[in-house]
TIMARKOL-156525 format. One record per atom (N, C-alpha, C, CB): y, x, z. Coordinates in steps of 0.05 Angstrom, whole numbers, plus 5000, padded with zeros to 4 digits. Atoms other than C-alpha are relative to their C-alpha. Glycine has a CB too. Example, Ala and Ser with C-alpha at 12.3 -4.5 7.8 and 13.67 -1.06 7.14 Angstrom:
BEGIN
497650185000491052465156502450185000500149805025497649844999497952735143502249855014500950094971
! end
This chain:
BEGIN
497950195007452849125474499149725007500650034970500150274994453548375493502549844999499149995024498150194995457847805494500549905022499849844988498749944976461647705556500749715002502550245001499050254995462746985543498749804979503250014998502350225018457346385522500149785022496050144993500050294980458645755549497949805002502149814991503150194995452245505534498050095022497950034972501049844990449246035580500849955027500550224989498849894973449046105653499950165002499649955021499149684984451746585700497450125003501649995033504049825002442746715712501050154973495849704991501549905023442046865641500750254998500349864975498849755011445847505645498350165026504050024997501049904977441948035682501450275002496950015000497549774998448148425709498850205018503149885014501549734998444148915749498250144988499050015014501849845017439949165697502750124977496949784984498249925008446249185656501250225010501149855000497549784983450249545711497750295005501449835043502149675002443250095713501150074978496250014996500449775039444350315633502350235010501749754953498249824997447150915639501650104985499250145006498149925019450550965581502949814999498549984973497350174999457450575557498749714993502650114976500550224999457249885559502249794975500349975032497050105015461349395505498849684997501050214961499850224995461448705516502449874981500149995028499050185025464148215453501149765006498049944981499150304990468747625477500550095032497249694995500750034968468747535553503450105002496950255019496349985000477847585553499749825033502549754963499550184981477647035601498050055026499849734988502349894974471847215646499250365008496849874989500549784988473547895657500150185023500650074990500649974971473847905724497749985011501249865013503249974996467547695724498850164997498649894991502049805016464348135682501350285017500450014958499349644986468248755722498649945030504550135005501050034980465648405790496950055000500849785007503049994995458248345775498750324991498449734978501549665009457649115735500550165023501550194969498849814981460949365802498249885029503949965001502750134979456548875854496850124985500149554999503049915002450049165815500550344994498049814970500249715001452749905822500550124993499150094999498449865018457150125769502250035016500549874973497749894980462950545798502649854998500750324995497150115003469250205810502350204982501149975032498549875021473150695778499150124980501250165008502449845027467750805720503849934969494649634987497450025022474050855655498849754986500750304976500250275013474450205619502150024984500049745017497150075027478649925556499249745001499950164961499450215011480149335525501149984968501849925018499849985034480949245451501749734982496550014987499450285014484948635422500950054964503049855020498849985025484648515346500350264995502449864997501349725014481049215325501150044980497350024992499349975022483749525273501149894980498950034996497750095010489349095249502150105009500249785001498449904998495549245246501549945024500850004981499250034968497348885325498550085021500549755007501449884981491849265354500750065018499150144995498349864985493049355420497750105020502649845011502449804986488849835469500849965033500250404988499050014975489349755551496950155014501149645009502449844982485150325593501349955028499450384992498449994969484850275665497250085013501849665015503250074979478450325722498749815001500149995027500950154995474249835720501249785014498650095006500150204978475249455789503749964981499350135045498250075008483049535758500049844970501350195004499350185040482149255678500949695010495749944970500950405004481448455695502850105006497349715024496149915005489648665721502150034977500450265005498949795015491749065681500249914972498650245003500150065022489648755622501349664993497250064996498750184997492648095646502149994998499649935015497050024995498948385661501150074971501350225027499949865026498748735587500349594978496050294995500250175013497648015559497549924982501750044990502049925015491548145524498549665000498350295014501050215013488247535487497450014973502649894990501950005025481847435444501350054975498549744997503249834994479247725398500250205006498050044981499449694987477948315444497750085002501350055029502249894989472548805462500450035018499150184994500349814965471249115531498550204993498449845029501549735000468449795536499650105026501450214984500049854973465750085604498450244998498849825025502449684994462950755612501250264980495849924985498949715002463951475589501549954973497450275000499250065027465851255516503149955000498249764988497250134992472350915546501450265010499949735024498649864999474551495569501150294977499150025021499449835010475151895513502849764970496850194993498050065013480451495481502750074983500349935010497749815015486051915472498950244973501450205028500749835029481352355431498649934977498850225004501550075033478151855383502049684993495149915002498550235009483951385375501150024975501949935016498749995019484651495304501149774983498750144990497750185018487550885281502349965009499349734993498250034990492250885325502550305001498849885023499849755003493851605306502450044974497150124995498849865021497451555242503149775008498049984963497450034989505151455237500949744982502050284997499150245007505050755195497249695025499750034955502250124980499550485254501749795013498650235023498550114980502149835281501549824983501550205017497950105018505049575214497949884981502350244987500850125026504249115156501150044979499949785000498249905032505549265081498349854984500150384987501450145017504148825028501450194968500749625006499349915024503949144951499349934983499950174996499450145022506148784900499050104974502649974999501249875027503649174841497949934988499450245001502550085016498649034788497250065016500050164971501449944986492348974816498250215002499349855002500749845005489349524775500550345020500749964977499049834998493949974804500750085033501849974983499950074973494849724875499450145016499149835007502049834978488650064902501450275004496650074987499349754999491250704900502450135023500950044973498250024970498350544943499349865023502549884996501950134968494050074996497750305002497349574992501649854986489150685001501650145018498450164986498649724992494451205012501949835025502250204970498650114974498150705064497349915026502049684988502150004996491650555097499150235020499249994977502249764988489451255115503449975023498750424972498350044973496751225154500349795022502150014993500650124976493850705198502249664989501250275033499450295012497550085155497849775003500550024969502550235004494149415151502249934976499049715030498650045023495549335073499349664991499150254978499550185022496148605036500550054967502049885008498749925031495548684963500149714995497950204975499150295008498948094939501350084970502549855025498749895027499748374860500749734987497850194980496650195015505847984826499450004968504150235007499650015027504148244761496350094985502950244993503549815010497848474710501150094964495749664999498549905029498848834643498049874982500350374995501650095017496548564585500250144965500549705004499349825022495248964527501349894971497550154995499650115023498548864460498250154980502950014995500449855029495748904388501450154985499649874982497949875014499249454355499050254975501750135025500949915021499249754292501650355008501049784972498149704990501050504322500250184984499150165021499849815030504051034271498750325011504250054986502449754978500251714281502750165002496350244981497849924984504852074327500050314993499649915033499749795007503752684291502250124967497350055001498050055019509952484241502650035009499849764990496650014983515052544298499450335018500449605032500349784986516853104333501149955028501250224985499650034972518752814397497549685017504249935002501250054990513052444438500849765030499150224998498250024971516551944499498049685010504749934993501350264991511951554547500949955025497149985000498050014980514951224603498949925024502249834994501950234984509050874648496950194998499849614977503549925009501751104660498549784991498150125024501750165017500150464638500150054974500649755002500249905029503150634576497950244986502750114995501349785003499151314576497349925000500750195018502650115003493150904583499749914986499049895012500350205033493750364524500450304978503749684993499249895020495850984484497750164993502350135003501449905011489751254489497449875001500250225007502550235015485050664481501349964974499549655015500250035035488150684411500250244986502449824986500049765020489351404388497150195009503250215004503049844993482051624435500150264992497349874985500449744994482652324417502550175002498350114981497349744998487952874444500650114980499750265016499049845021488553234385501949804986497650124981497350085016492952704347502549975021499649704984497150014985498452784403500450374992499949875044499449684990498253614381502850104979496750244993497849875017504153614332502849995020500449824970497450024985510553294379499850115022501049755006499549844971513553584440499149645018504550185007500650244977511252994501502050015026496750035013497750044980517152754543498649685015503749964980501650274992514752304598501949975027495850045006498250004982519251964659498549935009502249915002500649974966516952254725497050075004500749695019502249864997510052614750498649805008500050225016501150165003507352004759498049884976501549915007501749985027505851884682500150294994501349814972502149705010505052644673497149995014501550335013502349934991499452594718498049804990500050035029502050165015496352024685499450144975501049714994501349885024496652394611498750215001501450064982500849774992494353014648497049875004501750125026502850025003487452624664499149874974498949855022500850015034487052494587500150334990502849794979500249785009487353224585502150154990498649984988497849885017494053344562502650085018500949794976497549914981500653664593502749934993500250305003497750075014506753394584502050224995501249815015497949694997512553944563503149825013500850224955497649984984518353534587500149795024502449954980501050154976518053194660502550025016497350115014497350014986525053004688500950055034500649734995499549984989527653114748500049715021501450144990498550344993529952324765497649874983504149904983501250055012524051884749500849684989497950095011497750225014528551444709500150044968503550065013499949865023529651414639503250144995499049784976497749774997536751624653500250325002501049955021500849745004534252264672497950124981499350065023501649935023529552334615502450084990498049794985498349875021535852324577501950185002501249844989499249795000538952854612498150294996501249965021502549805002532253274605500150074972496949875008499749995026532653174529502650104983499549784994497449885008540453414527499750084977501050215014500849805017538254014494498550054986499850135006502449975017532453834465500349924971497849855012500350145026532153804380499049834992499350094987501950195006530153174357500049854973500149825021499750135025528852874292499349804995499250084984502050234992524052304298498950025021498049964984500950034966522252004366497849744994503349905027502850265005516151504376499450015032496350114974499750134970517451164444497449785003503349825004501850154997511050844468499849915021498250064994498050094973512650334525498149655006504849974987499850234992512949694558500749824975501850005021497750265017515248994520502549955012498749675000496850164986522948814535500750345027498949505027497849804976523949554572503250065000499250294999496050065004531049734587499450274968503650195045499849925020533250134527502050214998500249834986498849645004536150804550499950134987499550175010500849795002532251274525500450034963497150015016499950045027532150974450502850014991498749754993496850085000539650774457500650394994501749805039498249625001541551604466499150124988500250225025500849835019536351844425501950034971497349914994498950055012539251404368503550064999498949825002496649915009546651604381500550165000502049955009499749745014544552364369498549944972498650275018500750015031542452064297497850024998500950164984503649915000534752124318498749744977498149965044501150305001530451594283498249975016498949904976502150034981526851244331498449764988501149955030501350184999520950824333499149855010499250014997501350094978520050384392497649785006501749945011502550134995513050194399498449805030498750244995500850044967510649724459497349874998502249785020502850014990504049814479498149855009499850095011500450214979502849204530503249895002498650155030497750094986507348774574498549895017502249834987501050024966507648574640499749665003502950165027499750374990506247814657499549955025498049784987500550144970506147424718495950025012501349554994503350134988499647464762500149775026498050315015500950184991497146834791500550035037497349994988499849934965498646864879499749855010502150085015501550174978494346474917502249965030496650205009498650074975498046124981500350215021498849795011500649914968494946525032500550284991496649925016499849855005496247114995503050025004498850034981497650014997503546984991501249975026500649864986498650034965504546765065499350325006497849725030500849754987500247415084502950174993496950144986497749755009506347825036502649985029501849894960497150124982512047435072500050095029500149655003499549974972509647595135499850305014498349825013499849694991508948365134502350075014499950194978496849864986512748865169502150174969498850365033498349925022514449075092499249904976500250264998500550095032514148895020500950164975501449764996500349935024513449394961499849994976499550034999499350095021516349354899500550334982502749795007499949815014515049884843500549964974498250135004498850085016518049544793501349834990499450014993497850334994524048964775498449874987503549944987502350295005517648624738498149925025497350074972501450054973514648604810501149865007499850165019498150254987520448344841500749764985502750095008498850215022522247894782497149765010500250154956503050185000514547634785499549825031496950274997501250084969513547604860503149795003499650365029497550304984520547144880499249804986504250014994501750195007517346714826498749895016498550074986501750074992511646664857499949865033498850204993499550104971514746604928501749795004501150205016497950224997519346104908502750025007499349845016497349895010525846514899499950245032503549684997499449834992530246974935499649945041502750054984499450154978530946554997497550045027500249694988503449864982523246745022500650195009497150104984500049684985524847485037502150075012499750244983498149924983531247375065499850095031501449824997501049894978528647355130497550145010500049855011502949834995521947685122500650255000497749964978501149704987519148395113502350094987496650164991498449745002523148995105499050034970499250295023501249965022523849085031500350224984500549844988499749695003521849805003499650004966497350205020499649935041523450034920499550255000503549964982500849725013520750544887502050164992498649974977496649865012527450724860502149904985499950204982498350145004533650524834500749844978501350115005499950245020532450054774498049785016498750094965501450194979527249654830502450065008497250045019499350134979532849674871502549914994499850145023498050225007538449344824498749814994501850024979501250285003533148824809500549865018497649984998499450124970533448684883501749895008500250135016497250095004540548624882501149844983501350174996499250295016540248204820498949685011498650044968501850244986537147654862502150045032495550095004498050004973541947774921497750215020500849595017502349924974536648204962500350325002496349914993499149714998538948874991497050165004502450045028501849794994533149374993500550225024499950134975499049834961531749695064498950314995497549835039500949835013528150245037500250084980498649995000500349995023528450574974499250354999502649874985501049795002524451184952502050314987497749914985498449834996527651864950499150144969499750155030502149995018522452114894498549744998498350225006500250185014521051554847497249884998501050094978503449975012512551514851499949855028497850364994500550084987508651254897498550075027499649894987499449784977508251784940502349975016500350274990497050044982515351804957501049705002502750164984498350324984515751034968497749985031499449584971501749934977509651205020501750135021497650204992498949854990514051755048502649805008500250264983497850114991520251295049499149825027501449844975501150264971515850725092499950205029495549824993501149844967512951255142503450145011496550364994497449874993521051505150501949785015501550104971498550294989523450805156498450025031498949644977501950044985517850645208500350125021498050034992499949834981518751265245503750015012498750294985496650054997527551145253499549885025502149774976
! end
């Protein structure tokens, strides 16, 4: 390896026939502008004119762009392609195996930007899983949860169990800490998203909707007997689930766990969002937080493609004038993954 371009350096200092002997691949760091050079002198000290060569601009971001050709042809080829610092060069057997180790360029969101708005706790998880599909992710989190003090009644007085968030499923059990006091009520939870969070507390939910909404919670519960309910939630959630319990005569108790507040969005964080090829929103305290933060609706009008988890994110959207280009088919963050790589691929 070398750098292909030092302006402090003369043309001596480089000893391009000992270079052009190594018999292995060659990768030269910089040198965009002098690569005619650098293909003239490895080919005047004896490297084959048609030895396979690349070009690399901006590695592994999401405008990566790749240009193979022959040697004596790259300095062309790579001209006519447009190609501009920062680039690599690659000469020798390595360059030709491209097609079979181009794995970033392999997956079907490769080529794209996504910024996700979500708490930052939680973030990692949708930037990994966009990521391995060859994304260049921005986490630009809009929001952060903040737990409340709460005086929680032991949930083994009610016979219906309803959590709506895995955040919730998490505060609920930094205060009740052992499974056994959830073993008297049945556990109704909206969407496999928070089942799979109370599931790594060890516990299984028995009712898991179809629609990961609380609308469809309350068609899940139709049939279900209920006498006392103990809803453990967000601050200021919408009020479905309590609303229908209460107008089959249930008593409810709606307990909120946390709430969501604004997180802090550094400038460069916020340009980075604005300028993706998309912007993820998995909840209307995302979008509510983030146009805040971007300085209203008027920012994303012309920016990224904007993708919702599902359809209470995507009347938020609409309560701000902002049509959602995406919206997830299944409610998690799986199926807003699955919606991007669908979009992407159209």
């Amino acid at each position: 390896a070398g750098t292909g371009e030092d302006p402090q350096k003369a043309e001596t200092a480089i000893d391009w026939p000992a270079l052009a002997a190594f018999p292995g691949t060659l990768v030269f760091y910089m040198g965009v502008r002098r690569l005619d050079r650098i293909a003239a002198q490895l080919i005047g000290g004896g490297r084959a004119a048609d030895e396979p060569a690349a070009i690399v601009q901006r590695g592994t971001f999401a405008d990566q762009r790749v240009v193979t050709a022959p040697l004596a042809e790259l300095p062309a080829v790579a001209a006519q392609a447009g190609i501009r610092a920062p680039a690599i060069t690659i000469v020798g057997p390595v360059a030709a195996l491209h097609g079979e180790l181009a794995w970033f360029a392999a997956g079907p969101l490769a080529g794209r930007s996504v910024a996700v708005t979500r708490a930052r706790a939680q973030a990692s998880g949708l930037a990994a899983r966009l990521r391995a599909l060859g994304a260049t992710v921005t986490e630009a989190p809009a929001i952060r949860i903040e737990p409340l003090a709460v005086d929680l009644p032991d949930p083994r007085d009610y016979d219906l169990l309803v959590l709506t968030s895995p955040n919730g499923v998490h505060r609920l059990f930094d205060l009740v800490r052992d499974a056994r006091a959830l073993a008297g009520p049945r556990i109704a939870v909206v969407g496999p998203g928070t089942a799979r969070a109370l599931r790594q507390h060890g516990v299984e939910a028995d009712i898991v909707p179809t629609r990961a909404v609380g609308e469809g919670l309350v068609e899940a519960l139709a049939d279900v007997p209920v006498r006392a309910a103990l809803i453990a939630r967000a601050q200021d959630a919408r009020g479905v689930v309590p609303d229908a319990l209460r107008e089959r005569g249930a008593h409810v108790d709606d307990v909120a766990l946390y709430r969501t507040v604004a997180e802090p969005l550094d400038p460069a964080g916020r340009d980075a969002a604005l300028g993706a090829d998309y912007a993820t929103f998995t909840s209307a305290s995302t979008v509510r937080f983030f146009l805040e933060a971007a300085g209203g609706a008027d920012a994303l009008r012309d920016g990224p493609r904007l993708a919702s988890i599902g359809p209470i994110t995507s009347a938020a959207l609409r309560d701000h004038g902002l049509e959602p280009h995406v919206e997830a088919t299944e409610h998690t963050p799986e199926g807003l993954v699955a919606a991007l790589v669908a979009d992407a691929s159209g």
